[in-house]
N, C-alpha and C positions, 0 to 999 in steps of 0.2 A: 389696567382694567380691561375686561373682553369679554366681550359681546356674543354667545351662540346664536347663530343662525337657525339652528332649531327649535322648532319647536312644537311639545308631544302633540299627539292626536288628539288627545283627551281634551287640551285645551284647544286644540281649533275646532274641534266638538263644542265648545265651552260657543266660542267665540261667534261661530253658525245660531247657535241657538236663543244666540242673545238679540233683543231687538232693539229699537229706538222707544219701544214703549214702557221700557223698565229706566231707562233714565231721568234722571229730575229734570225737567224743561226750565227750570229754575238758570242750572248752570251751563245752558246750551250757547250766548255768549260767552260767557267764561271761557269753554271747549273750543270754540272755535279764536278764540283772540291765543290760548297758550297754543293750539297748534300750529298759528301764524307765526307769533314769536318766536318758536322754537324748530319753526321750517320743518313739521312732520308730517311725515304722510305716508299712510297704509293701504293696502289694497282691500278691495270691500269684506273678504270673508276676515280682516284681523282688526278691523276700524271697531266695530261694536265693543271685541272684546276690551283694546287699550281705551275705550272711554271706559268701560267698568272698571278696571282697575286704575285709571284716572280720578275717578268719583270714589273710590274706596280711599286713595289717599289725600283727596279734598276733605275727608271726613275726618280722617286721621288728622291733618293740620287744624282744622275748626276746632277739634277738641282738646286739642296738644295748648292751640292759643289759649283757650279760655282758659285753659289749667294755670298758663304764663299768666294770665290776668289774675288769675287768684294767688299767687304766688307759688305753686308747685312747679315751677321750673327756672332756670334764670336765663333761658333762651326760648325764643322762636322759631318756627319753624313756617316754609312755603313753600309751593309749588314750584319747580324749577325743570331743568331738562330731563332729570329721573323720575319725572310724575305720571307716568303713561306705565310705569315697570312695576310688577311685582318685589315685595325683596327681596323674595330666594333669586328673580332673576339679576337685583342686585346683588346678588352675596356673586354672583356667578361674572361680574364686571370686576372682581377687587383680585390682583393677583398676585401682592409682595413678595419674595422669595427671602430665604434668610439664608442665602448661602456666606458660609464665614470662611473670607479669605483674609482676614486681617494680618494674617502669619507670612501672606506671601509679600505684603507690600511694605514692611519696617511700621504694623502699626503699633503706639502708642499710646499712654492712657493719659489721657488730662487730668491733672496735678491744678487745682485752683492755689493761689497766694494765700498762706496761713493771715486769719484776723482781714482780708480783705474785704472793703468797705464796700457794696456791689450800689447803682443805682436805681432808684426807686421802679423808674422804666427806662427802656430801651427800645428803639425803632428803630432800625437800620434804611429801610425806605427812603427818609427824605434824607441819606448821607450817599446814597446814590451807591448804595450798595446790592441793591432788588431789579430785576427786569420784570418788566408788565406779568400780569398773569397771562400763562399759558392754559391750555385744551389740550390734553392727550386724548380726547375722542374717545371711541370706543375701541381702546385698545387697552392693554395691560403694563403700561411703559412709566408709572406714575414712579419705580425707582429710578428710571432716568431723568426723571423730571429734577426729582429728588437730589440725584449725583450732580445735573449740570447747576442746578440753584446753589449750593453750596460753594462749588466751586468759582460762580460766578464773581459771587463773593469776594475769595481769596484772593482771585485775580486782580481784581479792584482795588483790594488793600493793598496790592502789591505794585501794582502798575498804574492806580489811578482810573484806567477804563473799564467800563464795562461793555463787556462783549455777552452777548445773548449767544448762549453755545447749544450745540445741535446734540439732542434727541435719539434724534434720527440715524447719526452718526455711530450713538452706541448701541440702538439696536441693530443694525445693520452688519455691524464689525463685530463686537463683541463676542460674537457665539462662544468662543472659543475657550474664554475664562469663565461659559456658563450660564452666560445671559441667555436668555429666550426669548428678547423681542416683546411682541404682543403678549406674550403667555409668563410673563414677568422677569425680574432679573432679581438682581443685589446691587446695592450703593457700594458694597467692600470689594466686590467682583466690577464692575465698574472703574472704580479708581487704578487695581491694579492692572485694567486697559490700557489707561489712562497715563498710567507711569510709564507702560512701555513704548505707546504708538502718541497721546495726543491726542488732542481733540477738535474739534472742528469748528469753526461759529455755526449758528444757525443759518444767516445768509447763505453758506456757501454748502450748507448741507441740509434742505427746508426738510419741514416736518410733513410725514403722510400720513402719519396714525394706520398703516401697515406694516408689515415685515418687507424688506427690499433688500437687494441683493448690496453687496458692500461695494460703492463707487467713490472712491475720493480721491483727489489730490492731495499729494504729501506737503504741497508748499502752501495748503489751505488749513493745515495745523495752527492753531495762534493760542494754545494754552496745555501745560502737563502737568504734573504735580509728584512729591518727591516720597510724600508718604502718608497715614492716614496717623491721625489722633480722636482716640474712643472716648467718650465721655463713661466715666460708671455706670455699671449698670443701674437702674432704678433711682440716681440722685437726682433729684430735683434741683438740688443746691449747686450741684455740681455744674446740670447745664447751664444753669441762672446764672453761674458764674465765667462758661464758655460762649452763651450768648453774648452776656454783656462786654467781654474782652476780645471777645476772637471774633466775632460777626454772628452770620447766621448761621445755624447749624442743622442739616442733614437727620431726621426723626424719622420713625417707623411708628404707627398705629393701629388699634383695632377701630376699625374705620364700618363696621360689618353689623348696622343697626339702622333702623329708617330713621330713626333722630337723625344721625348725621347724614345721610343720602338728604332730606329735607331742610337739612339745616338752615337758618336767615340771620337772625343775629344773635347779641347774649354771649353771655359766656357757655357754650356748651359743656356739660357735664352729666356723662352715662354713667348710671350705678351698677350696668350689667356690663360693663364695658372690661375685657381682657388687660394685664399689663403684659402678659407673653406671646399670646397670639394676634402677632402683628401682621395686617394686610395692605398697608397703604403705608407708600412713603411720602412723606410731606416737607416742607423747610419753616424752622424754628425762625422769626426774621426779628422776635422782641419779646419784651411781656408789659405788663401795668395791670392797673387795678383799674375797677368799677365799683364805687359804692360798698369798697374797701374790701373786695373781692379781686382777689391775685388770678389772673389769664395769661398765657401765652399767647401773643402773636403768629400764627401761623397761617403761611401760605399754601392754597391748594392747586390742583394742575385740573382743573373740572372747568376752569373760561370763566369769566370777568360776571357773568349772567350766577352762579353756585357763591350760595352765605354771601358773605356783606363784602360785595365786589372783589369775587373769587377768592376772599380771605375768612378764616375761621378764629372766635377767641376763645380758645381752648382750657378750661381751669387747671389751676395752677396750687401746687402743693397741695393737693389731694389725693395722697396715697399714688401718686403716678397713676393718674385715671387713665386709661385709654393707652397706655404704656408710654407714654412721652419721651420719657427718659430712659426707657428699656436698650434703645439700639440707637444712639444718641453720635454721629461722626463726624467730620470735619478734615477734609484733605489740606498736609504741608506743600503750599508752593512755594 
């Protein structure tokens, strides 16, 4: 995701001419407890304006909920760190790439066990297969997110440890097979980094949610990988059947709606929502039901404060909502 620093005249016109008398006095605690919690702070000519479009998206969740109370929805939605933002200037944070390098790294296509008996659900979390949620900030980096979560994974099943790997590391290095840092990347273009150079823990390569110059130690490598396997495109069945046997799995979605920028809990489920144009990379980490309603487990890179303690429950066999299963991967270690 990433953040323009600009912004038109028109709206700082906007933002001047707005006063503290157009606000509801109602929600002037509110205002000030989310800007505490969310450590924000503007200079005087742009405060007026992000309280209006703060109080446009209070209004948008009041009504979003009551609709969840009537049953037009099967998720909630709340205020969180995207609540001061427009959503075009949301749409303007989401930057997934779809570069297809799967040819250069021996990828593969996952083949599930014919008549395979899958379970009901799956959580890889308490197998200590998940590192805490992370924050990519306002950056564009949520496919690296994407790349070192899955990996983490693999690592895990392979070796038992889980090492929280660095970010940072592939935006920094990567240029070269494509990456863009801030301004997004590829999970396929990623791994075939990854094949050739390695990767770095986090510890030893933290995260800054910028672009930086490529600094690391070769003897601070502790994980590679030897090649990639694709899930089908658009199968549902397919990844339900790569979750459940191989870990968590590496997903791409349309992510480009203030549903999910507000998202809180529920199953989330967008009927305008894309299965090709995918913006946001995420990790598959399980799935289950709710009130006999199929979700995927999925983890997002938005900090522990975004949906139900940085995690989203995504609906499940429903026509690949949000394209779930569109760009579905998983690196061999």
């Amino acid at each position: 995701m990433k953040l323009s620093l600009f912004v038109g005249c028109c709206i700082i016109s906007m933002a001047a001419l707005t006063t503290s008398s157009m606000f509801d006095p109602v929600l002037d605690e509110a205002w000030l407890g989310w800007k505490s919690f969310h450590r924000k702070q503007y200079n005087e000519r742009n405060a007026n304006y992000r309280r209006m479009v703060w109080e446009d998206n209070m209004k948008y969740v009041a009504k979003h909920n009551l609709e969840h109370s009537m049953g037009k929805h099967t998720f909630t939605v709340g205020m969180n760190q995207f609540g001061d933002l427009t959503f075009d200037e949301f749409r303007h944070l989401l930057s997934a790439s779809s570069i297809n390098d799967a040819e250069k790294i021996s990828s593969k296509v996952f083949t599930a066990q014919q008549n395979i008996q899958l379970p009901s659900t799956v959580d890889w979390r308490p197998k200590g297969y998940v590192t805490s949620v992370k924050d990519q900030g306002q950056c564009g980096s949520c496919w690296a997110f994407s790349t070192t979560g899955v990996l983490e994974g693999q690592v895990f099943n392979k070796t038992g440890k889980l090492i929280s790997l660095s970010e940072q590391y592939l935006m920094d290095c990567s240029r070269a097979v494509g990456n863009a840092g801030c301004k997004g990347g590829s999970v396929l273009a990623g791994f075939l980094f990854i094949k050739e150079k390695g990767i770095t823990s986090e510890q030893s390569y933290p995260y800054t949610a910028k672009d930086g110059n490529c600094t690391f130690n070769q003897n601070d490598i502790v994980a590679t990988c030897k090649g990639v396997q694709q899930i089908p495109s658009g199968s549902e069945v397919d990844l339900a059947a790569a979750v459940a046997t191989v870990g968590p799995i590496s997903a791409g979605i349309d992510a480009e709606h203030r549903s999910f920028m507000l998202y809180k809990s529920g199953i989330f489920y967008e009927p305008r929502c894309s299965t090709t144009k995918l913006d946001h990379g995420i990790l598959v980490v399980g799935y289950g039901t709710e009130n006999q309603k199929p979700f995927w487990i999925v983890k997002n890179s938005w900090g522990a404060s975004w949906g139900n303690r940085g995690y989203v429950h995504m609906a499940k066999d429903l026509d690949n909502n949000c394209g779930i299963a569109s760009n579905a991967v998983y690196p061999e270690v």
